[in-house]
Short mmCIF file of the C-alpha atoms (twelve columns), coordinates in Angstrom:
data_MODEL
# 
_entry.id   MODEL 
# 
loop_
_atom_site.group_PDB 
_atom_site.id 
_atom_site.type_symbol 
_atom_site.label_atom_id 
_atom_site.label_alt_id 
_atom_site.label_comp_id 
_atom_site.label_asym_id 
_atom_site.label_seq_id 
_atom_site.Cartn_x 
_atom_site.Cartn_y 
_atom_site.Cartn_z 
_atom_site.pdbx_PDB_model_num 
ATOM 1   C CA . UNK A 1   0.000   0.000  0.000   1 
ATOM 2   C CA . UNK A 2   1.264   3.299  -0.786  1 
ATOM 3   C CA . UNK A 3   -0.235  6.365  0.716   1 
ATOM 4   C CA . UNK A 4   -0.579  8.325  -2.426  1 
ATOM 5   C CA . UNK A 5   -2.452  5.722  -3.842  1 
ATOM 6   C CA . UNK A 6   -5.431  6.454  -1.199  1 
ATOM 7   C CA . UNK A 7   -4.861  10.171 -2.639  1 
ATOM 8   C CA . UNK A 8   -5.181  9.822  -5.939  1 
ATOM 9   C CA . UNK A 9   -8.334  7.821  -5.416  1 
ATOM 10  C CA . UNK A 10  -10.031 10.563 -3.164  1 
ATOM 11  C CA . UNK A 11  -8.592  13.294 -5.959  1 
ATOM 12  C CA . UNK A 12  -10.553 10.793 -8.414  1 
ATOM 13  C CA . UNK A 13  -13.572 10.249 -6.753  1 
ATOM 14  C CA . UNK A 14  -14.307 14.335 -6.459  1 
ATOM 15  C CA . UNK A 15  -13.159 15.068 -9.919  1 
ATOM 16  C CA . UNK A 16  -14.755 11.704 -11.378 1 
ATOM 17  C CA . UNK A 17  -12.326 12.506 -14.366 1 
ATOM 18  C CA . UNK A 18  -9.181  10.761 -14.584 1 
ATOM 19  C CA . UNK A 19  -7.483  13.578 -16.724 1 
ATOM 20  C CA . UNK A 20  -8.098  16.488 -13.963 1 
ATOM 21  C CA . UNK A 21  -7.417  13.945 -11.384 1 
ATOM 22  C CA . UNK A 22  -3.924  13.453 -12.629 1 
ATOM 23  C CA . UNK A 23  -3.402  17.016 -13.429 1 
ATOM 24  C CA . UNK A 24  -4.420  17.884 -9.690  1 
ATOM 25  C CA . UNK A 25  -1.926  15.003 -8.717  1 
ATOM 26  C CA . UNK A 26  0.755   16.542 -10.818 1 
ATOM 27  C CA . UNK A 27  1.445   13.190 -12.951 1 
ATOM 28  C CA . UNK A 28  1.361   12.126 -16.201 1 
ATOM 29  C CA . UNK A 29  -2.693  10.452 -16.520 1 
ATOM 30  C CA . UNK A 30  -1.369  6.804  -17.652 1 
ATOM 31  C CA . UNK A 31  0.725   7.080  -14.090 1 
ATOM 32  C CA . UNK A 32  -2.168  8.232  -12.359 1 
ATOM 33  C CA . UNK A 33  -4.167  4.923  -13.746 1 
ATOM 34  C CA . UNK A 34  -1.834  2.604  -13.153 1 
ATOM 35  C CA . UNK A 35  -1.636  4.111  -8.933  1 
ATOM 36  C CA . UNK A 36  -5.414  3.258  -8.999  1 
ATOM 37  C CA . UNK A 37  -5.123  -0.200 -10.468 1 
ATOM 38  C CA . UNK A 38  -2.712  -0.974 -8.403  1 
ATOM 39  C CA . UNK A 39  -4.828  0.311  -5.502  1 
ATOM 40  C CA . UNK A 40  -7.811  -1.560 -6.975  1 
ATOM 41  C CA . UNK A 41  -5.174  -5.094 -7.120  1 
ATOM 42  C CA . UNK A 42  -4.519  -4.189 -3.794  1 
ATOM 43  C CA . UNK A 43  -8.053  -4.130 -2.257  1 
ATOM 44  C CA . UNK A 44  -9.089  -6.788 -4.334  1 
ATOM 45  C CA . UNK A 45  -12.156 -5.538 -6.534  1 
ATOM 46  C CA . UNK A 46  -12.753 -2.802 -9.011  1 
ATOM 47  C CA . UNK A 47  -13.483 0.809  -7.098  1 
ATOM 48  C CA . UNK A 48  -13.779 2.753  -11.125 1 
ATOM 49  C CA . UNK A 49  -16.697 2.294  -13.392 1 
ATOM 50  C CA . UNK A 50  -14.439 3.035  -16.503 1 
ATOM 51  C CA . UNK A 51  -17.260 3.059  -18.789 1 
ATOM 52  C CA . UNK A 52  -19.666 5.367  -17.573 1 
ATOM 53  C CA . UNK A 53  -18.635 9.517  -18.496 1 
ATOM 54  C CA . UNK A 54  -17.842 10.740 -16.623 1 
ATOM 55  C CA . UNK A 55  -16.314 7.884  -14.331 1 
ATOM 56  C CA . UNK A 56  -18.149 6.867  -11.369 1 
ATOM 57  C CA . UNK A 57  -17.582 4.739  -8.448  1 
ATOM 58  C CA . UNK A 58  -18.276 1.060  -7.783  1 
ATOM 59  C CA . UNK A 59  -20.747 0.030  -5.091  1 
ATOM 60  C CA . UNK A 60  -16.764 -1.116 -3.680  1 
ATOM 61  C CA . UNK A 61  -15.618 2.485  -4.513  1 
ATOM 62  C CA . UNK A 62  -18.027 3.896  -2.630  1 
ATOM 63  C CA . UNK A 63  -17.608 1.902  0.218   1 
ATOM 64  C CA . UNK A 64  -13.774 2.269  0.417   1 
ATOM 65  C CA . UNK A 65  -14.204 6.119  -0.158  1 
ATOM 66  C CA . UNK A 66  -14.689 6.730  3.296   1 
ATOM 67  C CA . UNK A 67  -12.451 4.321  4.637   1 
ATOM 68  C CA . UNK A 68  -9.847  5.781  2.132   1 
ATOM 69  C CA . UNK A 69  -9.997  9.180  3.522   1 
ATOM 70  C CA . UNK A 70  -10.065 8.617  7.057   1 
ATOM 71  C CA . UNK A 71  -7.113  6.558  6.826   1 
ATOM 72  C CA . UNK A 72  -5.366  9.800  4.918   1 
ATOM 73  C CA . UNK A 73  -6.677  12.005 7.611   1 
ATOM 74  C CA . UNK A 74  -5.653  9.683  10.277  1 
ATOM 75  C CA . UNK A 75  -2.206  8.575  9.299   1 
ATOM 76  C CA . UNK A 76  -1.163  12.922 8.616   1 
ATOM 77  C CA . UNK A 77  -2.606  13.535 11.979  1 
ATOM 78  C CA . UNK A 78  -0.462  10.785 13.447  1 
ATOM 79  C CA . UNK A 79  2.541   12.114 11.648  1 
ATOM 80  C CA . UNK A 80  1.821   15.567 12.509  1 
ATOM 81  C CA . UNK A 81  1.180   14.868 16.333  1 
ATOM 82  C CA . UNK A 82  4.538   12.838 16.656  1 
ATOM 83  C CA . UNK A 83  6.398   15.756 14.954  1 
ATOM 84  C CA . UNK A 84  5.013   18.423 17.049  1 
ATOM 85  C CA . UNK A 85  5.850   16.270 19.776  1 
ATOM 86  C CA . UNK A 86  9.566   16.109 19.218  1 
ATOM 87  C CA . UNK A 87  10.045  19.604 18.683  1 
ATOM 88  C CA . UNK A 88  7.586   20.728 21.723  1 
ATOM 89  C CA . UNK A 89  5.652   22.993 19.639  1 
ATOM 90  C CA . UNK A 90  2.144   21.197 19.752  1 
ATOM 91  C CA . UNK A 91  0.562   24.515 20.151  1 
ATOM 92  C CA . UNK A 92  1.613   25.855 17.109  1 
ATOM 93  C CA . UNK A 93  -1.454  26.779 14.607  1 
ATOM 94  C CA . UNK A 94  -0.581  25.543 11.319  1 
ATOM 95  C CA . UNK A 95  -1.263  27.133 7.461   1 
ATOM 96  C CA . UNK A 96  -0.914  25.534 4.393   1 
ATOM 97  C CA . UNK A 97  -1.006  28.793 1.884   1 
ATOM 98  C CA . UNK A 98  -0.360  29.935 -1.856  1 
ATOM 99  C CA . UNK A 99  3.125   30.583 -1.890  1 
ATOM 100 C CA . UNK A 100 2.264   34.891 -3.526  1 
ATOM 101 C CA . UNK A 101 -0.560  34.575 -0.781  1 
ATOM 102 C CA . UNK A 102 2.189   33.835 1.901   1 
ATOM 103 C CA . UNK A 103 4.936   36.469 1.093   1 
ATOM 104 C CA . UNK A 104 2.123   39.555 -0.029  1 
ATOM 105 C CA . UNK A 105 -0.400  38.774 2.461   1 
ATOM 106 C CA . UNK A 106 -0.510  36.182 5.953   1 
ATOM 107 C CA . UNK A 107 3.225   37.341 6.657   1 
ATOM 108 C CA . UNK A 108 1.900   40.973 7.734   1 
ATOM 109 C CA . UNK A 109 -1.645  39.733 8.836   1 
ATOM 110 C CA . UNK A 110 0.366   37.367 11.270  1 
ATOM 111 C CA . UNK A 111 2.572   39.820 12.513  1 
ATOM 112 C CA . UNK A 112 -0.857  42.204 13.203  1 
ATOM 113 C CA . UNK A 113 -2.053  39.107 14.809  1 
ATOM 114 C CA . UNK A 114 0.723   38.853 17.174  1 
ATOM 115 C CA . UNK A 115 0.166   42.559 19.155  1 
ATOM 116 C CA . UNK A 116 -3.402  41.225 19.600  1 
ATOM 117 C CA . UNK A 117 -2.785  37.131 20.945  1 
ATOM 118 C CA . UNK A 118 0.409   37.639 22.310  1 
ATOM 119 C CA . UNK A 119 0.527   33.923 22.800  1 
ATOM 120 C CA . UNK A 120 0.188   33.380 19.089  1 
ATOM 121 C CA . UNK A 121 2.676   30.447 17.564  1 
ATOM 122 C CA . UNK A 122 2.060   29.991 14.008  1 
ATOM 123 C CA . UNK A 123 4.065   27.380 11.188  1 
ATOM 124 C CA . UNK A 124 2.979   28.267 7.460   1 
ATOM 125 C CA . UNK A 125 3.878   25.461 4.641   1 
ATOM 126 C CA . UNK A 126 3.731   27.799 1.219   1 
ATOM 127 C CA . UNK A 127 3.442   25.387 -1.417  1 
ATOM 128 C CA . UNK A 128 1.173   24.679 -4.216  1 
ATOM 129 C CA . UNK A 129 -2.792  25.190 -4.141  1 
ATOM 130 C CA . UNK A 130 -3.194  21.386 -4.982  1 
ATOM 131 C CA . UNK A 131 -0.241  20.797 -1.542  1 
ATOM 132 C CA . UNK A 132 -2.581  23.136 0.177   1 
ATOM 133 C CA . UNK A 133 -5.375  21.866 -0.312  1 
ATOM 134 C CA . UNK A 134 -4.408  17.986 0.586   1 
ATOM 135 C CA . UNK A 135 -2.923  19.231 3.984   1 
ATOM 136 C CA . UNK A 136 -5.945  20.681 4.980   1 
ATOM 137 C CA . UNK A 137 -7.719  17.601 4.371   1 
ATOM 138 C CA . UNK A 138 -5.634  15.155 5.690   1 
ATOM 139 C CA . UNK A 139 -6.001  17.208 8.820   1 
ATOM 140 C CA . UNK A 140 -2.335  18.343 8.461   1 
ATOM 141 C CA . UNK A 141 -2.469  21.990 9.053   1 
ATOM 142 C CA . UNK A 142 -5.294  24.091 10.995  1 
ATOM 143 C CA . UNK A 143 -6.328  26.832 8.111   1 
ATOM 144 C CA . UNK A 144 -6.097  26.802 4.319   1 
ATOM 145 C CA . UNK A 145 -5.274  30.278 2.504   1 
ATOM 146 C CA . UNK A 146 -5.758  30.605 -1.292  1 
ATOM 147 C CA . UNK A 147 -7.269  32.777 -4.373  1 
ATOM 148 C CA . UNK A 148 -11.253 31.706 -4.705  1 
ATOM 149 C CA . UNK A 149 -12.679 32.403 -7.778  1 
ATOM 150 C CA . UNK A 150 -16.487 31.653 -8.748  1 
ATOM 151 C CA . UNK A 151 -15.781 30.336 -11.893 1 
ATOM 152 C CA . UNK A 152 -12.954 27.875 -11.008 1 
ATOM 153 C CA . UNK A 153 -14.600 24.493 -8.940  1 
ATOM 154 C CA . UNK A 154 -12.717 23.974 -5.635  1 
ATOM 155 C CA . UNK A 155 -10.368 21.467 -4.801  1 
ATOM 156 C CA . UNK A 156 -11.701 20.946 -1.491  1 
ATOM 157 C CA . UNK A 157 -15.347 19.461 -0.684  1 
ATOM 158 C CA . UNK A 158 -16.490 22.612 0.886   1 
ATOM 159 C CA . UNK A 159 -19.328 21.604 2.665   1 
ATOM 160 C CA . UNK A 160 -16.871 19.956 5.341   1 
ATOM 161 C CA . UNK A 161 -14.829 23.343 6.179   1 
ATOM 162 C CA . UNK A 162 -15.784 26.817 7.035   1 
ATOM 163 C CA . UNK A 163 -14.782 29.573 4.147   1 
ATOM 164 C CA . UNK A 164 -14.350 32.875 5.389   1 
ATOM 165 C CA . UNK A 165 -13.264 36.100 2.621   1 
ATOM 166 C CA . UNK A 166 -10.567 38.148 3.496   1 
ATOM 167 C CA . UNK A 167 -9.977  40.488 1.084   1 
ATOM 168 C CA . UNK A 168 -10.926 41.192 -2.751  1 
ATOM 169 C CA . UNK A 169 -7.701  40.399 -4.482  1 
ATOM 170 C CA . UNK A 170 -7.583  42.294 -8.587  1 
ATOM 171 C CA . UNK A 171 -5.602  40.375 -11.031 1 
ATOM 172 C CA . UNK A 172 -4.740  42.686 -14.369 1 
ATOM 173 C CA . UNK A 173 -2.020  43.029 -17.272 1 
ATOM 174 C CA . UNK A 174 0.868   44.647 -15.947 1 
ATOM 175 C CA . UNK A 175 4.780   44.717 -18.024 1 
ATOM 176 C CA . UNK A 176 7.256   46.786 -16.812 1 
ATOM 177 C CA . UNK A 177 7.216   50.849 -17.599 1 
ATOM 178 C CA . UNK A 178 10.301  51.295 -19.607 1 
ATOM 179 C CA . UNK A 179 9.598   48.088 -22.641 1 
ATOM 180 C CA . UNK A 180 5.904   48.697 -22.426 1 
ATOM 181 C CA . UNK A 181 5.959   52.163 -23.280 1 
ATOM 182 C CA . UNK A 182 9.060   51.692 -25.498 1 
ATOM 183 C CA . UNK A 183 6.968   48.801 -27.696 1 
ATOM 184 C CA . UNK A 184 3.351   50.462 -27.388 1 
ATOM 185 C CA . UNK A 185 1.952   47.390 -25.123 1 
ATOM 186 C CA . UNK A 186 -1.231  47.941 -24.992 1 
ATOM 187 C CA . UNK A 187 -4.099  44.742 -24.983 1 
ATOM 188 C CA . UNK A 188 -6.734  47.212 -26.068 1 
ATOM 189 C CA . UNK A 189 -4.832  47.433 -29.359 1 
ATOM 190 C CA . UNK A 190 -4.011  44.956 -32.177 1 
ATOM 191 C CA . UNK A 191 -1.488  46.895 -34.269 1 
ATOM 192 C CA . UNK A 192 2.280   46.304 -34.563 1 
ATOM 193 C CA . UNK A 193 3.722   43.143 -33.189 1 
ATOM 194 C CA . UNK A 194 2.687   40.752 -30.432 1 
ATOM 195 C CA . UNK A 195 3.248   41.030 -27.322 1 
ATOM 196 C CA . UNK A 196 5.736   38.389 -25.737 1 
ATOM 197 C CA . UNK A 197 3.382   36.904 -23.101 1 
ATOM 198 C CA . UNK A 198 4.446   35.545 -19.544 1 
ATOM 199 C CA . UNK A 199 1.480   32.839 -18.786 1 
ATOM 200 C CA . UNK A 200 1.128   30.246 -15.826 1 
ATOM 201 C CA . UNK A 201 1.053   26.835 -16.154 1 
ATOM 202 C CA . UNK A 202 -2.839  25.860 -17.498 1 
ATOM 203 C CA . UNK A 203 -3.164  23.435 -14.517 1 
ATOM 204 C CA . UNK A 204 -1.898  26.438 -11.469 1 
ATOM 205 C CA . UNK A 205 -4.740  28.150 -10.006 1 
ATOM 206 C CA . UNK A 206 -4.065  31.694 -11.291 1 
ATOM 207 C CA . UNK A 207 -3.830  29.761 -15.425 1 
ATOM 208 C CA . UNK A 208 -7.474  28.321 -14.646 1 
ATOM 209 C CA . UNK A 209 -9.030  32.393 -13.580 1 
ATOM 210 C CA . UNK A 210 -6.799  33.587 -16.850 1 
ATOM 211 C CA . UNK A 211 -8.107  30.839 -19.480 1 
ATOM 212 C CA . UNK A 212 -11.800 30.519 -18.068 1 
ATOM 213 C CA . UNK A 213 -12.014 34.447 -17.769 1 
ATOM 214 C CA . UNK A 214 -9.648  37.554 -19.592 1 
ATOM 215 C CA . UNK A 215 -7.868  34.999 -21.894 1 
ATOM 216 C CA . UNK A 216 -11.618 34.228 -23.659 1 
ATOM 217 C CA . UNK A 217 -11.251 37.521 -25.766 1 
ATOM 218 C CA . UNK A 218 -8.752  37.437 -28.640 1 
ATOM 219 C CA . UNK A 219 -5.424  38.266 -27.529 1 
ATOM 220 C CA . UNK A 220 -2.612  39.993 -29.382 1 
ATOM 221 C CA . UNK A 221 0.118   38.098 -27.989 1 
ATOM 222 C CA . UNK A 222 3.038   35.545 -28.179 1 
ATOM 223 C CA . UNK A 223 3.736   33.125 -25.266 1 
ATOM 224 C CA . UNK A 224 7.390   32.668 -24.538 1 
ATOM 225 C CA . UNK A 225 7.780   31.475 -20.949 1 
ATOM 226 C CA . UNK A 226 5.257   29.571 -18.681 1 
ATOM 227 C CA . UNK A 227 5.372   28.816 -15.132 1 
ATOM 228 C CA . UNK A 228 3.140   27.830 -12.154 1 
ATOM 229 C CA . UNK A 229 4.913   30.474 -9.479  1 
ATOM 230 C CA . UNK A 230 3.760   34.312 -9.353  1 
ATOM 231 C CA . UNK A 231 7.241   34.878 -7.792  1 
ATOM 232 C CA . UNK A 232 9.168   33.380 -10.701 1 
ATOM 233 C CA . UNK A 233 7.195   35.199 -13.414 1 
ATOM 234 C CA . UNK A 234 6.979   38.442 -11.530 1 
ATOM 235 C CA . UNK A 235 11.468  38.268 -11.883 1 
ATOM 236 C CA . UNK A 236 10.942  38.164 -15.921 1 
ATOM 237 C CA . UNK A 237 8.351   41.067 -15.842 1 
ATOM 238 C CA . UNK A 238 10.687  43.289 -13.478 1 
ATOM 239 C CA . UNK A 239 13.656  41.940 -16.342 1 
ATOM 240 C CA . UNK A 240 11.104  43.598 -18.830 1 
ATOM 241 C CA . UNK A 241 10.797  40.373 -20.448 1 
ATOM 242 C CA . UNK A 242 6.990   40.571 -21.620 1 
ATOM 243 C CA . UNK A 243 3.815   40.800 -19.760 1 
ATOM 244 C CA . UNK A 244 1.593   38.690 -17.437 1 
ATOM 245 C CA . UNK A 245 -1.331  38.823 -15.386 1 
ATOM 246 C CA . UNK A 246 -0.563  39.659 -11.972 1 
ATOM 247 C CA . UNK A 247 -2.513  39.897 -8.935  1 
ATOM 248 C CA . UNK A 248 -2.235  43.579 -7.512  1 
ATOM 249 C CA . UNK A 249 -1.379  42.793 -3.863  1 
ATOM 250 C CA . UNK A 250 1.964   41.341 -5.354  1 
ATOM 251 C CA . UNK A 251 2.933   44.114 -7.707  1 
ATOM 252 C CA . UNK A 252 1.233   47.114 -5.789  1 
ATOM 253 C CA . UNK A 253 4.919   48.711 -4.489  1 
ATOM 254 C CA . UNK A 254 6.130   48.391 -7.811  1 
ATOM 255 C CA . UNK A 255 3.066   49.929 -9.381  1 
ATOM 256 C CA . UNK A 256 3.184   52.604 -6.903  1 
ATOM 257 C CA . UNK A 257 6.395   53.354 -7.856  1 
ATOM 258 C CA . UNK A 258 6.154   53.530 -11.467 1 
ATOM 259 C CA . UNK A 259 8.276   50.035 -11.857 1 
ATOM 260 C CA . UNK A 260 5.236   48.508 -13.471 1 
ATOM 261 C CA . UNK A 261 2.637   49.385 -15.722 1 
ATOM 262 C CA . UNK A 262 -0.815  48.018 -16.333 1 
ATOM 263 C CA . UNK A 263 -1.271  47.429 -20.382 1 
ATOM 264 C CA . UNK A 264 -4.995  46.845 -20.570 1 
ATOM 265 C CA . UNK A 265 -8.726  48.306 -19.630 1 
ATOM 266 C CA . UNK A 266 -10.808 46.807 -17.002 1 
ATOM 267 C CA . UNK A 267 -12.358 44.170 -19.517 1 
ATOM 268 C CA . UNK A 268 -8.495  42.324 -18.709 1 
ATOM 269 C CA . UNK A 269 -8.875  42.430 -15.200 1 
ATOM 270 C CA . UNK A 270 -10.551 39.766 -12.588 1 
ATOM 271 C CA . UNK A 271 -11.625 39.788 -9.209  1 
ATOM 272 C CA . UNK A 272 -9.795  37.252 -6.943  1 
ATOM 273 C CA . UNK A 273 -10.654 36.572 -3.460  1 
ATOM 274 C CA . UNK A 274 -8.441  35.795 -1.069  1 
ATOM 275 C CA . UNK A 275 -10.510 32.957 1.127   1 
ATOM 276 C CA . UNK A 276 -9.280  31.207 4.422   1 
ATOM 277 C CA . UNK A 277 -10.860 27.070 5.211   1 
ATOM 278 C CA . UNK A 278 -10.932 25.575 8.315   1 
ATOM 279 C CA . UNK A 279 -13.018 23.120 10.259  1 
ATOM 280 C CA . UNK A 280 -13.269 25.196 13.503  1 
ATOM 281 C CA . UNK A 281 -15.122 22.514 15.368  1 
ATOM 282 C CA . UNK A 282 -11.633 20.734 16.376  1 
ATOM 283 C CA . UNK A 283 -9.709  24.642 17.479  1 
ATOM 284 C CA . UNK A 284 -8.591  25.394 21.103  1 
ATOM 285 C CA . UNK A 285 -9.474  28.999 22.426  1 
ATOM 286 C CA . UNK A 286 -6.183  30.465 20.749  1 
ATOM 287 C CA . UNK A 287 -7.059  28.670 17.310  1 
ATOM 288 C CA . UNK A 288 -10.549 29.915 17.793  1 
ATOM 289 C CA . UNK A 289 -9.503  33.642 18.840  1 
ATOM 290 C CA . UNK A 290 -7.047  33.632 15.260  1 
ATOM 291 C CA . UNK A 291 -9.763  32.417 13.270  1 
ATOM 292 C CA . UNK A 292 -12.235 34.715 14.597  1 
ATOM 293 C CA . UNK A 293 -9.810  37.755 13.958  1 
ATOM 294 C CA . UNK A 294 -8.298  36.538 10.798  1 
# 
């Protein structure tokens, strides 16, 4: 038995589509199959209906769905416990969080925190929304931070946690001042040459809000580097490589300093929110007191 396989069949049973599943999973999808027949040799009977679309679940799927889970939630819990253990620092509240989310956001709101529960002890794992996301439910960290975004289905079954809005994120078209007003960038216009585009990876969070929202209308533009981290791309628009969509908490001092530029009208721009998850029923009074200020 190996852990991940229990994962990747939880992943498939809420997508009931192999192909997101192993995108979510970030492996190739005849990997991803192969970890669920071998999870399906393993237990002994088929758990996939592989000829229904979309997939569905086996009467034996759907009874080792909950098993499945519990023993992910149980066995992270377990590991966590031991760990916090060792080090002594069991009352430590614990985020899993977008990794632009982490350094443009939580880093100040903790430190605000702090003057009001001075016995606040926080750990934050910055990783990737799909990470995030599997912590949370394995019962690995207290409180989930990421973008939410109506048009882009959760990751998360959200009727088992508590979502609470923080703040009304903006994601727009920015390049930086100097090439963009030196080549005429401009979205709203289709003359002269394209415009070398910095995208995110189609399977990150922020690549689903850009395809399924502001990428719909035509765009005058070439891709010529693609990546998954707002960190990594935000380095090539500061270089003046191209331009990229950008949420504005991350680029505001550089916006507000005339570094950056935004290159398109509204009609580019998106709403993101930046949401908080939890299941507050299992939080002691300083858990409860963050969550309640947060």
């Amino acid at each position: 038995m190996d852990l991940n396989w229990l994962r990747d069949f939880e992943c498939l049973a809420r997508t009931l589509s192999f192909t997101r599943a192993a995108d979510e999973r970030n492996i190739t999808q005849s990997a991803f199959s192969r970890r669920i027949k071998a999870l399906e040799s393993w237990v002994g009977l088929p758990l996939v209906n592989r000829a229904t679309y979309p997939v569905q679940l086996t009467d034996s799927g759907e009874n080792f769905l909950p098993i499945a889970k519990a023993s992910i939630s149980q066995l992270s819990e377990a590991r966590q416990l031991i760990r916090d253990a060792d080090r002594g620092d069991s009352r430590f509240i614990r985020f899993s969080v977008l990794h632009t989310i982490s350094v443009n956001f939580l880093a100040s709101r903790i430190e605000g925190l702090q003057q009001q529960i001075p016995d606040l002890r926080t750990r934050v794992v910055s990783d990737s929304l799909n990470t995030c996301c599997e912590l949370l439910v394995e019962g690995a960290v207290d409180i989930m931070l990421c973008y939410y975004h109506h048009a882009i289905s959760p990751m998360i079954d959200e009727t088992a946690f508590e979502r609470k809005d923080l703040m009304v994120d903006r994601l727009i078209p920015v390049a930086a001042a100097g090439p963009a007003q030196a080549g005429g960038w401009n979205l709203d216009c289709r003359d002269g040459p394209p415009i070398p585009y910095l995208a995110y990876e189609r399977s990150s969070f922020l690549g689903m809000v850009v395809e399924n929202t502001v990428d719909r209308k035509p765009l005058h533009a070439e891709t010529i580097y693609v990546d998954s981290l707002v960190e990594a791309i935000k380095r090539r628009l500061l270089a003046g490589s191209g331009f990229a969509w950008m949420p504005i908490s991350a680029v505001s001092t550089e916006l507000a300093e005339g570094q950056m530029v935004a290159i398109g009208s509204d009609e580019w721009a998106a709403n993101l929110t930046i949401s908080a998850f939890s299941d507050p029923s299992s939080f002691d009074n300083t858990a409860r007191e963050l969550w309640d200020f947060l």
